[in-house]
C-alpha positions in Angstrom: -35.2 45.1 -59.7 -36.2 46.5 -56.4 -37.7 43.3 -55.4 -34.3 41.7 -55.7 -32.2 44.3 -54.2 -34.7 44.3 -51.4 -34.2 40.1 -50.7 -30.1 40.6 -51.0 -30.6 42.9 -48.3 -32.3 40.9 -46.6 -30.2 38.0 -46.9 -27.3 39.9 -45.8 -29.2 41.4 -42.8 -29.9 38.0 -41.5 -26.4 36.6 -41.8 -25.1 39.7 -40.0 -28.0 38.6 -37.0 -26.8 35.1 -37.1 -23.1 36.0 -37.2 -23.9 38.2 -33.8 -25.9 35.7 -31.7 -23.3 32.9 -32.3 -20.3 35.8 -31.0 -22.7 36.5 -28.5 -23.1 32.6 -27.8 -19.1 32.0 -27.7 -18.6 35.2 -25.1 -21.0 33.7 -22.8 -20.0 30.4 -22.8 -17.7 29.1 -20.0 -13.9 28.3 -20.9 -13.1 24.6 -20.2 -10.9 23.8 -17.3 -8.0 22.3 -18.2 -7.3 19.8 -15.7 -3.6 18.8 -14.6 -2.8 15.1 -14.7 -0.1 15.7 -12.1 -2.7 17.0 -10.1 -5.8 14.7 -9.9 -7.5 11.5 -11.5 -10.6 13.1 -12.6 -11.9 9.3 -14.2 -10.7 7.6 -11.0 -13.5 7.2 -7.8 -11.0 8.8 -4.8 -10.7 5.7 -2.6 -11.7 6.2 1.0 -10.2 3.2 3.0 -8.3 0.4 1.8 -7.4 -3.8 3.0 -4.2 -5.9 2.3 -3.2 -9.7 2.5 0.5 -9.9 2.9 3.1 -12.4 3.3 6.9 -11.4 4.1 10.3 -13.0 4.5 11.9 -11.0 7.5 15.8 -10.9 8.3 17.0 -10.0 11.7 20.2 -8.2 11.8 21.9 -10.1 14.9 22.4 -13.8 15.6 21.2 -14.9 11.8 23.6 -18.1 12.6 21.5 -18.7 15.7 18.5 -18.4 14.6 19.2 -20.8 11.8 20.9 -23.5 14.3 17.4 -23.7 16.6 14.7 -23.4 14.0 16.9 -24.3 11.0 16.0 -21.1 8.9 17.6 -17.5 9.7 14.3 -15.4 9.0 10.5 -15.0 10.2 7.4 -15.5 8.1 5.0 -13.2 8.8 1.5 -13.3 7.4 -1.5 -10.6 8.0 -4.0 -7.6 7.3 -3.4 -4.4 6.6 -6.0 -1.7 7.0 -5.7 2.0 5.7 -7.6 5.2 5.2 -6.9 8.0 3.2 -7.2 11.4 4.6 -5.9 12.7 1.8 -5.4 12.0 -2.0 -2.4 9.6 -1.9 -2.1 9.9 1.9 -2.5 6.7 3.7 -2.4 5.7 7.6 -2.1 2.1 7.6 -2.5 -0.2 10.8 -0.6 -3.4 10.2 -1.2 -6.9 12.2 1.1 -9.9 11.2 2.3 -13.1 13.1 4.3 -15.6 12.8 5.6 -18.7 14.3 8.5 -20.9 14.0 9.4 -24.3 15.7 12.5 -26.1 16.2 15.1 -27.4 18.5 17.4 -25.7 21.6 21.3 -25.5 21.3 23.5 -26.9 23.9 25.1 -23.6 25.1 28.5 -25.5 25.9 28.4 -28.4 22.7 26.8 -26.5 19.9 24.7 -29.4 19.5 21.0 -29.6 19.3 19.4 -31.0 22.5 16.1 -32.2 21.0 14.1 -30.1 23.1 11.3 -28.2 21.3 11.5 -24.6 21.1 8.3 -22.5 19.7 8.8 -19.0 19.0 5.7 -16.5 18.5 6.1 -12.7 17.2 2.6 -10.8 16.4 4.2 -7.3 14.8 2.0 -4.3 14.9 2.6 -1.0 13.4 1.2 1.9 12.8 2.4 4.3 10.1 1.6 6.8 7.2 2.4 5.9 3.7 2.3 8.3 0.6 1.6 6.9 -2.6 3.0 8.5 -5.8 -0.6 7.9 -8.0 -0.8 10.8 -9.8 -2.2 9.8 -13.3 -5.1 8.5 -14.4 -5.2 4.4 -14.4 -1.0 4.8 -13.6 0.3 1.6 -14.2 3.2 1.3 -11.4 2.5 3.3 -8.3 6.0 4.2 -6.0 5.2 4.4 -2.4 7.3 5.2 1.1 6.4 5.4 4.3 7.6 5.5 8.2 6.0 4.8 11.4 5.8 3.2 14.7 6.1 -0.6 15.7 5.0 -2.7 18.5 5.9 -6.5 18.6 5.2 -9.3 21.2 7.0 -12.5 21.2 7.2 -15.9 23.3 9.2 -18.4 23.5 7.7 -22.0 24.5 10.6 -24.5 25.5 10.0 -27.5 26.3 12.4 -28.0 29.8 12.7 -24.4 30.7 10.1 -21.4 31.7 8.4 -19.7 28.9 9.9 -16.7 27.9 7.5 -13.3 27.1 7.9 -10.0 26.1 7.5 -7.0 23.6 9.5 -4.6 21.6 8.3 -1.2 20.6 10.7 1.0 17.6 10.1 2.3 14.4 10.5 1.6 10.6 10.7 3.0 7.3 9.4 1.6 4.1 9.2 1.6 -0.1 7.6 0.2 -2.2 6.0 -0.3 -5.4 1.8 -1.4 -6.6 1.2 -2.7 -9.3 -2.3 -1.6 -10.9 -3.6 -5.2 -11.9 -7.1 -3.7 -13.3 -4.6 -2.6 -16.3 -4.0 -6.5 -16.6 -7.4 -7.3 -16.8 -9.9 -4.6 -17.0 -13.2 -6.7 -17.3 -12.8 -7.6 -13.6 -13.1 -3.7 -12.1 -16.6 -4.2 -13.6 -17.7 -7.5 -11.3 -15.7 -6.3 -8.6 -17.6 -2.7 -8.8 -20.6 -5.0 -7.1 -18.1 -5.7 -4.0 -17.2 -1.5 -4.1 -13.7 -2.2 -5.1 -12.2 1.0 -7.0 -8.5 -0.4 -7.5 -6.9 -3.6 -7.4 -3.0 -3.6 -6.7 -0.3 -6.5 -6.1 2.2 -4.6 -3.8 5.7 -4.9 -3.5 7.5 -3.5 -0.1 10.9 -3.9 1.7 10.8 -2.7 5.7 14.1 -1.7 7.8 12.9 -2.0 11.3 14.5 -0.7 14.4 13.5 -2.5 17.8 14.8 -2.1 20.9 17.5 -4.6 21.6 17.8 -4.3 25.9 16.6 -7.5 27.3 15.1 -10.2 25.1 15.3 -10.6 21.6 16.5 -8.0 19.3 14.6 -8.2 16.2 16.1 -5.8 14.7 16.5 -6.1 10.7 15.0 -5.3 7.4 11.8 -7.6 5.8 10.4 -7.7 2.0 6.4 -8.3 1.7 4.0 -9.0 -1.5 0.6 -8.5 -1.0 -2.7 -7.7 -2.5 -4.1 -4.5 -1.8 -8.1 -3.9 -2.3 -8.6 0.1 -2.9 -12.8 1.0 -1.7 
């Protein structure tokens, strides 16, 4: 009889140790942080620096009839790189470098006509700006994006009978925008381009309004709408 009561109090004795260490366990132990998903992308590698390819349809504001009678379309092509940095989360400063050409024939000032001499114009736009990027969420889909920032653009005109005209604008613009998060499409290439150290693959979608001085020369002037690939490192 003793025997037993002695092992029932020893039973109990041991469930009342193990019932402390485990409180004691559970005081000790660190809360888990609770992270904001408005905040950070704690899955997602912060990108330090970043690369486009773009191609844009651009629309000056003035003298669209012109322009379409001498190179027989109203609107610039412009083509180039853009390289960026982020100082901060979502934060970009972007340096921009596009050109474009176009070719076509001079107007007769007095008939309207074409004169069959060959005109060559040549714009290389540069421009400098920050861009904020609404990426908030972990692998977010569709990324908003606006931006401002200065522009600097040199231009010359080759005709064929007459000097060479040169020159440069400088202004500003503002833009928006939208990426699109393309390793959502197809997730199996973030792993072959992880050997290039590419975090983030995005097709972007902008439209520009650019404001150029128009004293003397060309007033390009207008607004311009770019895709492009953007390669996130």
């Amino acid at each position: 009889m003793r025997l037993r009561s002695g092992l029932w109090l020893l039973a109990l004795a041991l469930g009342c140790w193990s019932f402390a260490v485990k409180a004691q366990e559970a005081e000790e132990k660190p809360p888990e942080k609770k992270t904001n998903p408005l905040l950070a992308k704690e899955s997602e590698p912060k990108s330090n620096f970043s690369v486009q390819l773009f191609y844009s349809w651009y629309y000056p504001d003035k003298d669209r009839e012109v322009w379409k009678d001498i190179f027989g379309r109203e609107y610039l092509e412009p083509f180039g790189l853009s390289f960026g940095s982020y100082p901060l989360r979502n934060l970009g400063i972007n340096l921009n470098v596009a050109y474009a050409q176009r070719k076509g024939h001079a107007v007769g000032t007095i008939t309207g006509e074409s004169s069959g001499e060959d005109v060559t114009l040549t714009v290389i736009p540069v421009q400098l700006e920050a861009e904020y990027r609404f990426d908030f969420v972990d692998e977010q889909f569709l990324v908003p994006l606006v931006g401002a920032g200065g522009d600097w653009w040199y231009y010359e005109e080759k005709n064929e009978s007459s000097d060479d005209v040169k020159g440069d604008k400088t202004g500003y613009h503002a833009l928006a925008g939208v990426g699109i998060l393309l390793d959502r499409l197809d997730p199996t290439s973030r792993v072959q381009l992880k050997e290039y150290d590419v975090e983030n693959v995005f097709l972007e979608a902008e439209i520009r309004w650019d404001w150029l001085g128009s004293k003397n020369g060309i007033d390009f002037t207008g607004v311009g709408y770019s895709v492009g690939l953007l390669f996130e490192f």
